[in-house]
mmJSON file of the N, C-alpha and C atoms, coordinates in Angstrom:
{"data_MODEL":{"atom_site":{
"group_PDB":["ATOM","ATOM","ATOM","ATOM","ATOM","ATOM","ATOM","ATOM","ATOM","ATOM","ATOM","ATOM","ATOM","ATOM","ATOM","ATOM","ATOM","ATOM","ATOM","ATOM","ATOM","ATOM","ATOM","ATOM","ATOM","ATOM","ATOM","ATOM","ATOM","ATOM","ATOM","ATOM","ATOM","ATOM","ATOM","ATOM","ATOM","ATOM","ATOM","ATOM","ATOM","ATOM","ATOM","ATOM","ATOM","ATOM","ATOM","ATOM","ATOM","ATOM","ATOM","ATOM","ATOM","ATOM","ATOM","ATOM","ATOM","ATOM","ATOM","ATOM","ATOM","ATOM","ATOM","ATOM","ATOM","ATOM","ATOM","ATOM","ATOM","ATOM","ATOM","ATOM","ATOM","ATOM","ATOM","ATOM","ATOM","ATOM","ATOM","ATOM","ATOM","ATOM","ATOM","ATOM","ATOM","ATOM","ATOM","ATOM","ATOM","ATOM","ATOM","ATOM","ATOM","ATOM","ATOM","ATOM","ATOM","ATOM","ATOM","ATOM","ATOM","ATOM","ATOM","ATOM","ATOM","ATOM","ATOM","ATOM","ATOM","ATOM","ATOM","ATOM","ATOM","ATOM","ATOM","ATOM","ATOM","ATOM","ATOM","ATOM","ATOM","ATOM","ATOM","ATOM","ATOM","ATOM","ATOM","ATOM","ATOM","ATOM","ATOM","ATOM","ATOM","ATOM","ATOM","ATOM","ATOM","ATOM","ATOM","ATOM","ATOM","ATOM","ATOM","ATOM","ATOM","ATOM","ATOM","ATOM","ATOM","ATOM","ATOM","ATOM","ATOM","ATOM","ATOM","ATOM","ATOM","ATOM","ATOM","ATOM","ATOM","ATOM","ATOM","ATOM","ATOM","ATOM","ATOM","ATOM","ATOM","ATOM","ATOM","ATOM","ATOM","ATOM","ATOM","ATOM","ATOM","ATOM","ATOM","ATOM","ATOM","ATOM","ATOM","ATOM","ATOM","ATOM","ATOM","ATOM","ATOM","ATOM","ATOM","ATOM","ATOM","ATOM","ATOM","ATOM","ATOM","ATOM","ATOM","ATOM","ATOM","ATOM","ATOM","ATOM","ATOM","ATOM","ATOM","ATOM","ATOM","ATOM","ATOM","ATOM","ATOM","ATOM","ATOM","ATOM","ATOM","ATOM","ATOM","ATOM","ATOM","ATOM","ATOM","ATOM","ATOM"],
"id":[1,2,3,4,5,6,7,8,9,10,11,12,13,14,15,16,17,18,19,20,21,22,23,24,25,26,27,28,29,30,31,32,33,34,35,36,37,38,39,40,41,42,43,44,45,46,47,48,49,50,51,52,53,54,55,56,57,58,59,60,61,62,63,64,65,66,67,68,69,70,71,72,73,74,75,76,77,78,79,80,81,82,83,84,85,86,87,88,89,90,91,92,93,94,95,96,97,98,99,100,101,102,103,104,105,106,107,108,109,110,111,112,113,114,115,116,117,118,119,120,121,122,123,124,125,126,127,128,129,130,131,132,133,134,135,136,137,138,139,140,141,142,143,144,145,146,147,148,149,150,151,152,153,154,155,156,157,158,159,160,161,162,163,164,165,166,167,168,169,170,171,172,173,174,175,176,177,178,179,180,181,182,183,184,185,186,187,188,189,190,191,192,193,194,195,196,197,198,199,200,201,202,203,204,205,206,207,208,209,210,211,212,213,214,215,216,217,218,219,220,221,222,223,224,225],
"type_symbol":["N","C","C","N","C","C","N","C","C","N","C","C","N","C","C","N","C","C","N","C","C","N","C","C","N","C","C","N","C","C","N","C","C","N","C","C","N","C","C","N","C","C","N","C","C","N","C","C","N","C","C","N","C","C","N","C","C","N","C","C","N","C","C","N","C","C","N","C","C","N","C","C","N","C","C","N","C","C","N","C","C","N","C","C","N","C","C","N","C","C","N","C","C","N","C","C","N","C","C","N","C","C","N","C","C","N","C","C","N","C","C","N","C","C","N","C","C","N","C","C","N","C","C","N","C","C","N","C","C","N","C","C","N","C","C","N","C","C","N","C","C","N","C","C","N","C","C","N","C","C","N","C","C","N","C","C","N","C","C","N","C","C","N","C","C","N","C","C","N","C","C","N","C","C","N","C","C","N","C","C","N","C","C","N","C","C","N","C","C","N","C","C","N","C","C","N","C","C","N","C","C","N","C","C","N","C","C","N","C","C","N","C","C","N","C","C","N","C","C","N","C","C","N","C","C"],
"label_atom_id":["N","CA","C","N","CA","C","N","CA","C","N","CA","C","N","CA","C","N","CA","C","N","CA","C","N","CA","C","N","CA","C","N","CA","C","N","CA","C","N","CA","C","N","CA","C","N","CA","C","N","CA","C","N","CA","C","N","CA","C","N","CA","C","N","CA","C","N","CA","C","N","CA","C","N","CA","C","N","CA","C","N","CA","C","N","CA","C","N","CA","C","N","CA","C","N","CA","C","N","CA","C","N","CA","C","N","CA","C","N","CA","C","N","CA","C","N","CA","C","N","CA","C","N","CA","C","N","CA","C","N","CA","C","N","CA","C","N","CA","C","N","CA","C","N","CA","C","N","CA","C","N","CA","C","N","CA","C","N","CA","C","N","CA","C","N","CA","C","N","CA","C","N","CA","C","N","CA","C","N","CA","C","N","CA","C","N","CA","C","N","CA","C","N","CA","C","N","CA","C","N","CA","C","N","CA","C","N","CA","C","N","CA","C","N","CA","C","N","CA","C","N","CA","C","N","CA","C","N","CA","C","N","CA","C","N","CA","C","N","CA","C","N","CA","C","N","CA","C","N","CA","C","N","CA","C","N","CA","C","N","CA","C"],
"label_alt_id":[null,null,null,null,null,null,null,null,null,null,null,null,null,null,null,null,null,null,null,null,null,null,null,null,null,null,null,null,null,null,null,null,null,null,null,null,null,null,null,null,null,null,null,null,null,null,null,null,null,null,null,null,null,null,null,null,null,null,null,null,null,null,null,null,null,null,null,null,null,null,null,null,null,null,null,null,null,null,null,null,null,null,null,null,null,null,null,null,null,null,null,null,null,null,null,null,null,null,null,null,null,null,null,null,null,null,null,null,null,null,null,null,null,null,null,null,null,null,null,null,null,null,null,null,null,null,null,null,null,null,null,null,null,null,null,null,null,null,null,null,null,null,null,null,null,null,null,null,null,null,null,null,null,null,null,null,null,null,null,null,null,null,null,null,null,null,null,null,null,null,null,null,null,null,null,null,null,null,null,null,null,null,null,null,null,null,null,null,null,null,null,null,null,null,null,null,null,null,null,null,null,null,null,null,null,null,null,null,null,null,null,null,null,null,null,null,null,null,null,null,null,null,null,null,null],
"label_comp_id":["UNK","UNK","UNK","UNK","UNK","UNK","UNK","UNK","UNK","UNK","UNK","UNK","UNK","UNK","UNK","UNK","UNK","UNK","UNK","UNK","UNK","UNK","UNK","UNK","UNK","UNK","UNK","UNK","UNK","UNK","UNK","UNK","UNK","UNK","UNK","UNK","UNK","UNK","UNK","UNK","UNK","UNK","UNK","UNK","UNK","UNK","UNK","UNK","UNK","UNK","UNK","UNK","UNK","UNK","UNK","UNK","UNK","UNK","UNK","UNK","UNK","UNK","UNK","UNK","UNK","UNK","UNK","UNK","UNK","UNK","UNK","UNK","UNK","UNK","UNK","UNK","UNK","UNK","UNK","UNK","UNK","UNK","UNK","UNK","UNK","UNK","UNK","UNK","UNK","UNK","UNK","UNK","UNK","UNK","UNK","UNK","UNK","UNK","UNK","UNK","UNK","UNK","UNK","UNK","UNK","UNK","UNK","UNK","UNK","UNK","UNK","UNK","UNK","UNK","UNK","UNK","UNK","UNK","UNK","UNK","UNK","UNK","UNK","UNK","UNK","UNK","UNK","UNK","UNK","UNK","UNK","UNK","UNK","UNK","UNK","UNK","UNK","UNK","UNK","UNK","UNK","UNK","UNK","UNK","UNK","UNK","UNK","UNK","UNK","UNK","UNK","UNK","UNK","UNK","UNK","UNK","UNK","UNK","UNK","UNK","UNK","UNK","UNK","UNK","UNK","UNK","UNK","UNK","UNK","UNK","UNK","UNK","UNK","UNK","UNK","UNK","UNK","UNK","UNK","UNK","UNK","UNK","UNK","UNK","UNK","UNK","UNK","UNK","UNK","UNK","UNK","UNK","UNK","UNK","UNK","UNK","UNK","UNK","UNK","UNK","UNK","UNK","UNK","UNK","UNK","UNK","UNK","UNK","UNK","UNK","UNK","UNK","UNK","UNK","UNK","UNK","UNK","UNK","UNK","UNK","UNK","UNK","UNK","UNK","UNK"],
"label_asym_id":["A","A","A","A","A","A","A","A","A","A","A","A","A","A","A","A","A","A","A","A","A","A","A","A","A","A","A","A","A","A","A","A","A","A","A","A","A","A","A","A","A","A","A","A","A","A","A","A","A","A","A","A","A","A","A","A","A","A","A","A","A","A","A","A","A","A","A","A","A","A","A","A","A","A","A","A","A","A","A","A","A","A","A","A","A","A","A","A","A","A","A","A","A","A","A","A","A","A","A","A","A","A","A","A","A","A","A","A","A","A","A","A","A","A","A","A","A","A","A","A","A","A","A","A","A","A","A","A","A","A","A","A","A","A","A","A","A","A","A","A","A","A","A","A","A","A","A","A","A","A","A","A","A","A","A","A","A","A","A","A","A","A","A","A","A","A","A","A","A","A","A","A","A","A","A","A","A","A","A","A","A","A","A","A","A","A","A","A","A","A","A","A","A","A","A","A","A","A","A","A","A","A","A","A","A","A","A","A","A","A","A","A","A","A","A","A","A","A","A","A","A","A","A","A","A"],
"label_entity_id":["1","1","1","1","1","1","1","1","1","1","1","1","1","1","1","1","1","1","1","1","1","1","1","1","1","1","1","1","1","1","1","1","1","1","1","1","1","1","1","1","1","1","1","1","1","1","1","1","1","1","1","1","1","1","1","1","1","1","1","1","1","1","1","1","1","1","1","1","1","1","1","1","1","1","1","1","1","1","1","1","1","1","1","1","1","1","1","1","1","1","1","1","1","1","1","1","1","1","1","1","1","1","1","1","1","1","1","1","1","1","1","1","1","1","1","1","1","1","1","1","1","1","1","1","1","1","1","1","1","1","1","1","1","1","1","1","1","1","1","1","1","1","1","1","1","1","1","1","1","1","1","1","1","1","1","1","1","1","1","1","1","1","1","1","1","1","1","1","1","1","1","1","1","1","1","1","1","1","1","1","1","1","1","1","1","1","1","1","1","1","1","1","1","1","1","1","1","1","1","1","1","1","1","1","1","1","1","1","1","1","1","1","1","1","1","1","1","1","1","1","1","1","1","1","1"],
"label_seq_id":[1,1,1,2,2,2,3,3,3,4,4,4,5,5,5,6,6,6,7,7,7,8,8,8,9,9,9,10,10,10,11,11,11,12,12,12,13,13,13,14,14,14,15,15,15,16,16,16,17,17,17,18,18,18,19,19,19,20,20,20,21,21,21,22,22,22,23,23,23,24,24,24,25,25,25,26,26,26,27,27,27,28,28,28,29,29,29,30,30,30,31,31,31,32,32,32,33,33,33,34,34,34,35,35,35,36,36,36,37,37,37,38,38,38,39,39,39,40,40,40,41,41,41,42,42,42,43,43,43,44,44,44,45,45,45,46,46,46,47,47,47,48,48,48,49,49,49,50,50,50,51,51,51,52,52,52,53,53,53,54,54,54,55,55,55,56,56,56,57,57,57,58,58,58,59,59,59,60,60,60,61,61,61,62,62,62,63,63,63,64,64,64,65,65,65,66,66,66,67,67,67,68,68,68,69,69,69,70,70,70,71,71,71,72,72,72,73,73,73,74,74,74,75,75,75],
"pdbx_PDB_ins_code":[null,null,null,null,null,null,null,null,null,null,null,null,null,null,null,null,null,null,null,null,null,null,null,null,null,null,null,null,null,null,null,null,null,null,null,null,null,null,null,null,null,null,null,null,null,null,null,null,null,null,null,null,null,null,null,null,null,null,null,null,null,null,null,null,null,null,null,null,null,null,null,null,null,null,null,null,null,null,null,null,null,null,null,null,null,null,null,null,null,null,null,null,null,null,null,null,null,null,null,null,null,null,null,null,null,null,null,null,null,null,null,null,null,null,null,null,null,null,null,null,null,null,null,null,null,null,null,null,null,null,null,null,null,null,null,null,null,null,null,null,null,null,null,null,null,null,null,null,null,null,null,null,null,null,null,null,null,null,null,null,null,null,null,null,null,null,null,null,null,null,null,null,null,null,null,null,null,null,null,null,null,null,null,null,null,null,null,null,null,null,null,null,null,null,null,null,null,null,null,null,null,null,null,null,null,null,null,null,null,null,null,null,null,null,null,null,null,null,null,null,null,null,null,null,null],
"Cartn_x":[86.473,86.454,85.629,85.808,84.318,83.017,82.43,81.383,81.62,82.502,82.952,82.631,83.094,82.91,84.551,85.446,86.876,87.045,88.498,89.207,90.879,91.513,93.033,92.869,93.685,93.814,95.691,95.692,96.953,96.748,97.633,97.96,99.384,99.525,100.642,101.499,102.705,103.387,103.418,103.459,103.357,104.348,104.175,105.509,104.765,105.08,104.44,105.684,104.965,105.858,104.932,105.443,104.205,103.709,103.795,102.418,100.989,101.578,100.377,101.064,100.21,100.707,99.435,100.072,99.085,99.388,100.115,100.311,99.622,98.755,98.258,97.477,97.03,96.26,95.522,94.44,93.795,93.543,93.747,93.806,93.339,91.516,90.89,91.106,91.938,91.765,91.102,91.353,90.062,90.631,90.11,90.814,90.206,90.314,89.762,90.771,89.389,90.151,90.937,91.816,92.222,92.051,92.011,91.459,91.34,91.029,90.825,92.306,93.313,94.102,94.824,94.663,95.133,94.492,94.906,93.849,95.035,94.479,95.193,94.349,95.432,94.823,95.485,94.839,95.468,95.643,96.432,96.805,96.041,95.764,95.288,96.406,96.145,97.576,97.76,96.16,96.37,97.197,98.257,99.211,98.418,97.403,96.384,95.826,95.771,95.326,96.019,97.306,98.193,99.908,100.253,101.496,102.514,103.66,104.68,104.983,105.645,106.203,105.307,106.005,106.171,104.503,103.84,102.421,102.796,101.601,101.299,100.619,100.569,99.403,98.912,97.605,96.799,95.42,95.625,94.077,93.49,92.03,91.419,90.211,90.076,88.598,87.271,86.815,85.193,84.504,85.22,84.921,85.312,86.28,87.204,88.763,89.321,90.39,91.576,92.33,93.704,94.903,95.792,96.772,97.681,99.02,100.101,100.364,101.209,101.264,102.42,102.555,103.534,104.023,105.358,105.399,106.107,105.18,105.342,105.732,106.413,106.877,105.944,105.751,104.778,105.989,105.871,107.254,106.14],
"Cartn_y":[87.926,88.669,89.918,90.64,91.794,91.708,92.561,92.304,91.681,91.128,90.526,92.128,91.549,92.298,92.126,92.002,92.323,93.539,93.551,94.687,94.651,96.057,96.084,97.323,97.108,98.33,98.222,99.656,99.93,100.325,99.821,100.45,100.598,102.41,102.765,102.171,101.785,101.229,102.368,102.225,102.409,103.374,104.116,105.21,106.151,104.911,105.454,106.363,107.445,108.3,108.543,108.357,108.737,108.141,106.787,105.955,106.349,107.105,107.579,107.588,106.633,106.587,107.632,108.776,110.132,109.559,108.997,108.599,107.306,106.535,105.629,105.782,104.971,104.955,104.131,103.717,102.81,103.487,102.646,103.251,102.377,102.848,101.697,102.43,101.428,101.722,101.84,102.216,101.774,101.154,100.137,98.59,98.799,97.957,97.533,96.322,95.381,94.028,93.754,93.366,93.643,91.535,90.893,89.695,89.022,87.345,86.912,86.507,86.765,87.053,88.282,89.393,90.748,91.802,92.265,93.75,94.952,95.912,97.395,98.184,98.848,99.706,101.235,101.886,103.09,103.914,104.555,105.022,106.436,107.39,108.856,109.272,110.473,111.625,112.74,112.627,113.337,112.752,113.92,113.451,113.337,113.88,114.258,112.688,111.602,110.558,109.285,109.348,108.938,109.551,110.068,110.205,109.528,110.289,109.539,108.644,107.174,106.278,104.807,103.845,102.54,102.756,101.3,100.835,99.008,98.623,97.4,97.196,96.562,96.639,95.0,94.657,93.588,93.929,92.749,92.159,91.399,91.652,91.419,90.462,88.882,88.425,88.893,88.704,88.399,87.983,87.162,86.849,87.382,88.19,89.426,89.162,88.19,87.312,88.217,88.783,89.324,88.271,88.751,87.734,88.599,87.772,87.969,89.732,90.539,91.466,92.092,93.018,92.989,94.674,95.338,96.289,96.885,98.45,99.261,100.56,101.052,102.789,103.744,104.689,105.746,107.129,107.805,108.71,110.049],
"Cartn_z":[80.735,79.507,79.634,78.551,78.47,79.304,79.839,80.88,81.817,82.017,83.601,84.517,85.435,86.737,87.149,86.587,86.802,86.87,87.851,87.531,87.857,87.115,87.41,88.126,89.241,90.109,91.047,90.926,91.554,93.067,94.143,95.447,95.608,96.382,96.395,97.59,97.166,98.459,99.435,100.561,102.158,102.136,102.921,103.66,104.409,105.652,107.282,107.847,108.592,109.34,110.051,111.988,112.642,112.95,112.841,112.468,111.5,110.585,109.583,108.685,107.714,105.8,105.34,104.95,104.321,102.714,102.13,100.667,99.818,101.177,100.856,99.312,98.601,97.193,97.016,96.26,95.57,93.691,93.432,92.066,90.835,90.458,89.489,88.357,87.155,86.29,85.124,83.717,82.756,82.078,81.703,80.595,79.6,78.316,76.893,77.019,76.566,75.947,74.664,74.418,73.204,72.408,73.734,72.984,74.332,74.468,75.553,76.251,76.254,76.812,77.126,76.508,77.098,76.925,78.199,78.211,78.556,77.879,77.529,78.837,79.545,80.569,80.612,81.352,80.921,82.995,83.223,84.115,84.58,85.15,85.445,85.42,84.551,84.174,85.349,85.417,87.154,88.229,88.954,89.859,90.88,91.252,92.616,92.674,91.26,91.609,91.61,91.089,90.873,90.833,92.013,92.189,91.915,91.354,91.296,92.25,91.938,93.045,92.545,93.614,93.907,93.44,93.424,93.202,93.102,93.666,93.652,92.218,91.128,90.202,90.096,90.816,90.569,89.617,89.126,88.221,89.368,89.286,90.178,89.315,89.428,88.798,89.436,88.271,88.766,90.504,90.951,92.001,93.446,93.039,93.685,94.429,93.862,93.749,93.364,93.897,93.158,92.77,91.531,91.217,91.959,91.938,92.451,91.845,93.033,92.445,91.503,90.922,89.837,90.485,91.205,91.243,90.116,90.101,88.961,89.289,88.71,89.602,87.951,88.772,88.043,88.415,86.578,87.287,86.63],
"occupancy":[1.0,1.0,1.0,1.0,1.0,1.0,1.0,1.0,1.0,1.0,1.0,1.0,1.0,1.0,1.0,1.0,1.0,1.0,1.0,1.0,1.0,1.0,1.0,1.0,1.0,1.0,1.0,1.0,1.0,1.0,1.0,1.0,1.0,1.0,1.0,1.0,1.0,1.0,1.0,1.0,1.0,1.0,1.0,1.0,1.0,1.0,1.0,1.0,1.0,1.0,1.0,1.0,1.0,1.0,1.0,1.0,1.0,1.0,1.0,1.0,1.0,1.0,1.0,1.0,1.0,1.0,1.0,1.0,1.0,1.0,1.0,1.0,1.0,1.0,1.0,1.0,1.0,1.0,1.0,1.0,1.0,1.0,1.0,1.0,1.0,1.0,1.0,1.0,1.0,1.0,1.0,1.0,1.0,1.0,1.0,1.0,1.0,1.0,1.0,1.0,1.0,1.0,1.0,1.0,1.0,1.0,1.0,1.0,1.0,1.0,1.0,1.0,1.0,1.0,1.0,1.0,1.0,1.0,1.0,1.0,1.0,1.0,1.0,1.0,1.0,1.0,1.0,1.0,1.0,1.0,1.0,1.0,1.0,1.0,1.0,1.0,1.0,1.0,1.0,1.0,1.0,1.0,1.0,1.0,1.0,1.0,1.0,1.0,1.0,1.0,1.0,1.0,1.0,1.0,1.0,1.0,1.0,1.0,1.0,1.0,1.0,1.0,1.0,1.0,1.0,1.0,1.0,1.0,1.0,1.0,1.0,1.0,1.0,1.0,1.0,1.0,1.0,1.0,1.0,1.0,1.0,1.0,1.0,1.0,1.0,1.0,1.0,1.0,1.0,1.0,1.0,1.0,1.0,1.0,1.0,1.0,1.0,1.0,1.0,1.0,1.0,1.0,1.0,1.0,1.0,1.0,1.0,1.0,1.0,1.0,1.0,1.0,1.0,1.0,1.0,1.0,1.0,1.0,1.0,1.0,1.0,1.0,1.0,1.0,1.0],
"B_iso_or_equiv":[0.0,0.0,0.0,0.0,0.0,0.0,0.0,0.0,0.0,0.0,0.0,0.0,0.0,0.0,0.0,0.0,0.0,0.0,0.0,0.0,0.0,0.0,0.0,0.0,0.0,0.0,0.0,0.0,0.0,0.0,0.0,0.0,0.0,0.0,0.0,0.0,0.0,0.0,0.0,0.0,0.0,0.0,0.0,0.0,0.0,0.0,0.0,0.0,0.0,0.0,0.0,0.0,0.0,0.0,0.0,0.0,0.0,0.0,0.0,0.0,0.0,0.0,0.0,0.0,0.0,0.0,0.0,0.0,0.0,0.0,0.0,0.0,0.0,0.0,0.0,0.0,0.0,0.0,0.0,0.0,0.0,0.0,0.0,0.0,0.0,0.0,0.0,0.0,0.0,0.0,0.0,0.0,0.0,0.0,0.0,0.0,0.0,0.0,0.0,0.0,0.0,0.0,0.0,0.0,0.0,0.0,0.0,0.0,0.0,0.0,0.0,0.0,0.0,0.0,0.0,0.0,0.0,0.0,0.0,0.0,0.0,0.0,0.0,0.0,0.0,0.0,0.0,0.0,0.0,0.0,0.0,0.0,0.0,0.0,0.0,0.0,0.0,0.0,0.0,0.0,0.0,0.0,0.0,0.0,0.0,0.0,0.0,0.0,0.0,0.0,0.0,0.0,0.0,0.0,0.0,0.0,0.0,0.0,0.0,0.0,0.0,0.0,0.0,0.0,0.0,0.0,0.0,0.0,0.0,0.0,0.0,0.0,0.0,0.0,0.0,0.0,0.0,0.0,0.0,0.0,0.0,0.0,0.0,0.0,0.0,0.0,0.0,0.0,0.0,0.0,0.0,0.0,0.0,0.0,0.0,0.0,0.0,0.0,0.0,0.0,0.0,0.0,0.0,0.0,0.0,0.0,0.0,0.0,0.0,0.0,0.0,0.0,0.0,0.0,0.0,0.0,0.0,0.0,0.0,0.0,0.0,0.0,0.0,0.0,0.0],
"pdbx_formal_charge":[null,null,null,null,null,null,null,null,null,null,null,null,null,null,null,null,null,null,null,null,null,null,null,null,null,null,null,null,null,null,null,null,null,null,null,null,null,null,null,null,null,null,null,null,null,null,null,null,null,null,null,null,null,null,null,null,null,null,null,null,null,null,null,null,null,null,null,null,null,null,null,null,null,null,null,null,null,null,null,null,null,null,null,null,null,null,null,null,null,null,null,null,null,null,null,null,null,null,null,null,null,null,null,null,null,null,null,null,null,null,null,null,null,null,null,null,null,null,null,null,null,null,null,null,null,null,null,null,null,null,null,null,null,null,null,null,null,null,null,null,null,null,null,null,null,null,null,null,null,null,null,null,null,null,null,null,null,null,null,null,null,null,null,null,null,null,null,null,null,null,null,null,null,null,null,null,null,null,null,null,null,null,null,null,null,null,null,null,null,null,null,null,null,null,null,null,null,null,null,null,null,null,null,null,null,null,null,null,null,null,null,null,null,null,null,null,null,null,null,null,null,null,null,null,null],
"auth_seq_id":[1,1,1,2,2,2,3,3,3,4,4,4,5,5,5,6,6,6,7,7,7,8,8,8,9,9,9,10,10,10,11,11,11,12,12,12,13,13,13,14,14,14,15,15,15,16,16,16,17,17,17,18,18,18,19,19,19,20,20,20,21,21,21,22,22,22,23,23,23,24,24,24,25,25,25,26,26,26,27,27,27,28,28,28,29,29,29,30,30,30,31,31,31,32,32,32,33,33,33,34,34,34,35,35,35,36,36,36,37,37,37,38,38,38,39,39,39,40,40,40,41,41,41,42,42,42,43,43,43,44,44,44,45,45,45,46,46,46,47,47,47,48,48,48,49,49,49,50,50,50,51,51,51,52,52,52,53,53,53,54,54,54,55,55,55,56,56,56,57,57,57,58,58,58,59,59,59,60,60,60,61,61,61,62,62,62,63,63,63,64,64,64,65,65,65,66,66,66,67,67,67,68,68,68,69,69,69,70,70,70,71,71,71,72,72,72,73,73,73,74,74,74,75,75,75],
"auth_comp_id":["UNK","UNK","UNK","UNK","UNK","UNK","UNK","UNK","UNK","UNK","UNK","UNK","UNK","UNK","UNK","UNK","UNK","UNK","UNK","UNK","UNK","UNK","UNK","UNK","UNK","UNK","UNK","UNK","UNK","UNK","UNK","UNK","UNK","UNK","UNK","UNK","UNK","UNK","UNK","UNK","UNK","UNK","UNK","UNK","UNK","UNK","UNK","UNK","UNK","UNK","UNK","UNK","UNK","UNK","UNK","UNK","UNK","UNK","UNK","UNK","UNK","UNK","UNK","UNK","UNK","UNK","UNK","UNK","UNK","UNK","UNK","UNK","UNK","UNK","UNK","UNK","UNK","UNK","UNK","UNK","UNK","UNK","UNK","UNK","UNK","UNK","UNK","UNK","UNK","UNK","UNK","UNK","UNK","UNK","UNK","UNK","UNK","UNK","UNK","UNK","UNK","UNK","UNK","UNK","UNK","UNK","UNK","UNK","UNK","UNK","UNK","UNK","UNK","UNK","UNK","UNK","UNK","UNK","UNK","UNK","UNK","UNK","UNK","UNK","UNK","UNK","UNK","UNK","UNK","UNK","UNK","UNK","UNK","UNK","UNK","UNK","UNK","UNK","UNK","UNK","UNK","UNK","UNK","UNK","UNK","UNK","UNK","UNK","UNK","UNK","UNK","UNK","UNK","UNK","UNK","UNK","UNK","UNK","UNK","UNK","UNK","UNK","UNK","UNK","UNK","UNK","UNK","UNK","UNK","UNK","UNK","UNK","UNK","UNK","UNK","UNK","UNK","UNK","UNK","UNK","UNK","UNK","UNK","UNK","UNK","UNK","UNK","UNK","UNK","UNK","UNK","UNK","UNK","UNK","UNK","UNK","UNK","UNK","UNK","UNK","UNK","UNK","UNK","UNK","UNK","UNK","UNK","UNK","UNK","UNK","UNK","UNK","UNK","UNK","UNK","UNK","UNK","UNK","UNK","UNK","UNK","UNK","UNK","UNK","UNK"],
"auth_asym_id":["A","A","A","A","A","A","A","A","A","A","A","A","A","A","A","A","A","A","A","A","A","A","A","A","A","A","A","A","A","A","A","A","A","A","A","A","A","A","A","A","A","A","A","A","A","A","A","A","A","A","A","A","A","A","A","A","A","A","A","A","A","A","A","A","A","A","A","A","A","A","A","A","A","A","A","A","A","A","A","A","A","A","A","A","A","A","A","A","A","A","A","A","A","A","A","A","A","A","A","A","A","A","A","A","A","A","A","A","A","A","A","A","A","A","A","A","A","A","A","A","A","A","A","A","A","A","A","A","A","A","A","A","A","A","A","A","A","A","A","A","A","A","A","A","A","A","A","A","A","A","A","A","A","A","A","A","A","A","A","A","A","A","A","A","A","A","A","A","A","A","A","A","A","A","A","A","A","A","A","A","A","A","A","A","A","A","A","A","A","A","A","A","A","A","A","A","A","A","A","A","A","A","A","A","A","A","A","A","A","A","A","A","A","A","A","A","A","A","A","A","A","A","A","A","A"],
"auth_atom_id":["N","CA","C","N","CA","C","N","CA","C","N","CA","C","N","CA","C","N","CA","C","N","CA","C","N","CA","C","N","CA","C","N","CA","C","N","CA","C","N","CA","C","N","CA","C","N","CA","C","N","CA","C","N","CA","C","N","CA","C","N","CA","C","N","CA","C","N","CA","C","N","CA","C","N","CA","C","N","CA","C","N","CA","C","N","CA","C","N","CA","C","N","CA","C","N","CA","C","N","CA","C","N","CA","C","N","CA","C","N","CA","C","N","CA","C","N","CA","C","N","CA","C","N","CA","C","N","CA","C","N","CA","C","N","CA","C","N","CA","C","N","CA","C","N","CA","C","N","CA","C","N","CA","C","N","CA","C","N","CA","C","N","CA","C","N","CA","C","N","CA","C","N","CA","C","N","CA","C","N","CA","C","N","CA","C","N","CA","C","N","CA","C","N","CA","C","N","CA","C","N","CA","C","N","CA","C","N","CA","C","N","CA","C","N","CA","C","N","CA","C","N","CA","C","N","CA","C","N","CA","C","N","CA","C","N","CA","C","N","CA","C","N","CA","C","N","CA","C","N","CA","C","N","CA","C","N","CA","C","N","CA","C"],
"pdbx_PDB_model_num":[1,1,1,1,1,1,1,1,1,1,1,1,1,1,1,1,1,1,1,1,1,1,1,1,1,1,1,1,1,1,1,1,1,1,1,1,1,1,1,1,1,1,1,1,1,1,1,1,1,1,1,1,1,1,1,1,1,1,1,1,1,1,1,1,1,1,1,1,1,1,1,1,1,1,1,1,1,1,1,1,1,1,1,1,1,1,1,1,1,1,1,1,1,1,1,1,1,1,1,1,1,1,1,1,1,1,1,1,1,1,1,1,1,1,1,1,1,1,1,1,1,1,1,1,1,1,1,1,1,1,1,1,1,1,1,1,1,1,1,1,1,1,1,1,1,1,1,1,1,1,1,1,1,1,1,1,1,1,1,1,1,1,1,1,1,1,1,1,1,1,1,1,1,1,1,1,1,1,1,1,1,1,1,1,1,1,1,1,1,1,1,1,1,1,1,1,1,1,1,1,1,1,1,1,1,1,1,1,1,1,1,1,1,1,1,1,1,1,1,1,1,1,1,1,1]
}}}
C-alpha cells in the first residue's frame, strides 16, 4: 500500500542491431493509490523518456519481486 517501497516500472522491448540495443529503457513511474487494490499511474509525455513502442509494464513489491509482465505499446 502507500509508503511501501513498491514500484511500477516500464522496460522497452529489445531491438538489437549489431549486437547493440541503443533503444533499451527503464522507465519508473509515478503512482497514487486510489484504494488497497488499485493504483493510478501516469506515463512521461517526454518522448526522450519514453518513446513510442512495445514496453514490458511490471509492478514491482516491496521486496523487489516483479509480477508477470503485461505488454503495453506507447504511441
Amino acid at each position: 500500500g502507500s509508503g511501501s517501497n513498491d514500484s511500477i516500472v516500464l522496460i522497452k522491448a529489445g531491438s538489437a542491431t549489431h549486437s547493440f540495443d541503443m533503444g533499451q529503457r527503464l522507465v519508473d513511474l509515478d503512482k497514487n493509490y486510489v484504494d488497497s487494490e488499485k493504483i493510478k499511474f501516469t506515463v512521461p509525455v517526454d518522448k526522450h523518456f519514453s518513446p513510442p513502442g512495445y514496453y514490458m509494464l511490471f509492478y514491482v513489491n516491496a521486496d523487489g519481486k516483479p509480477s508477470k509482465a503485461k505488454i503495453v505499446k506507447l504511441s
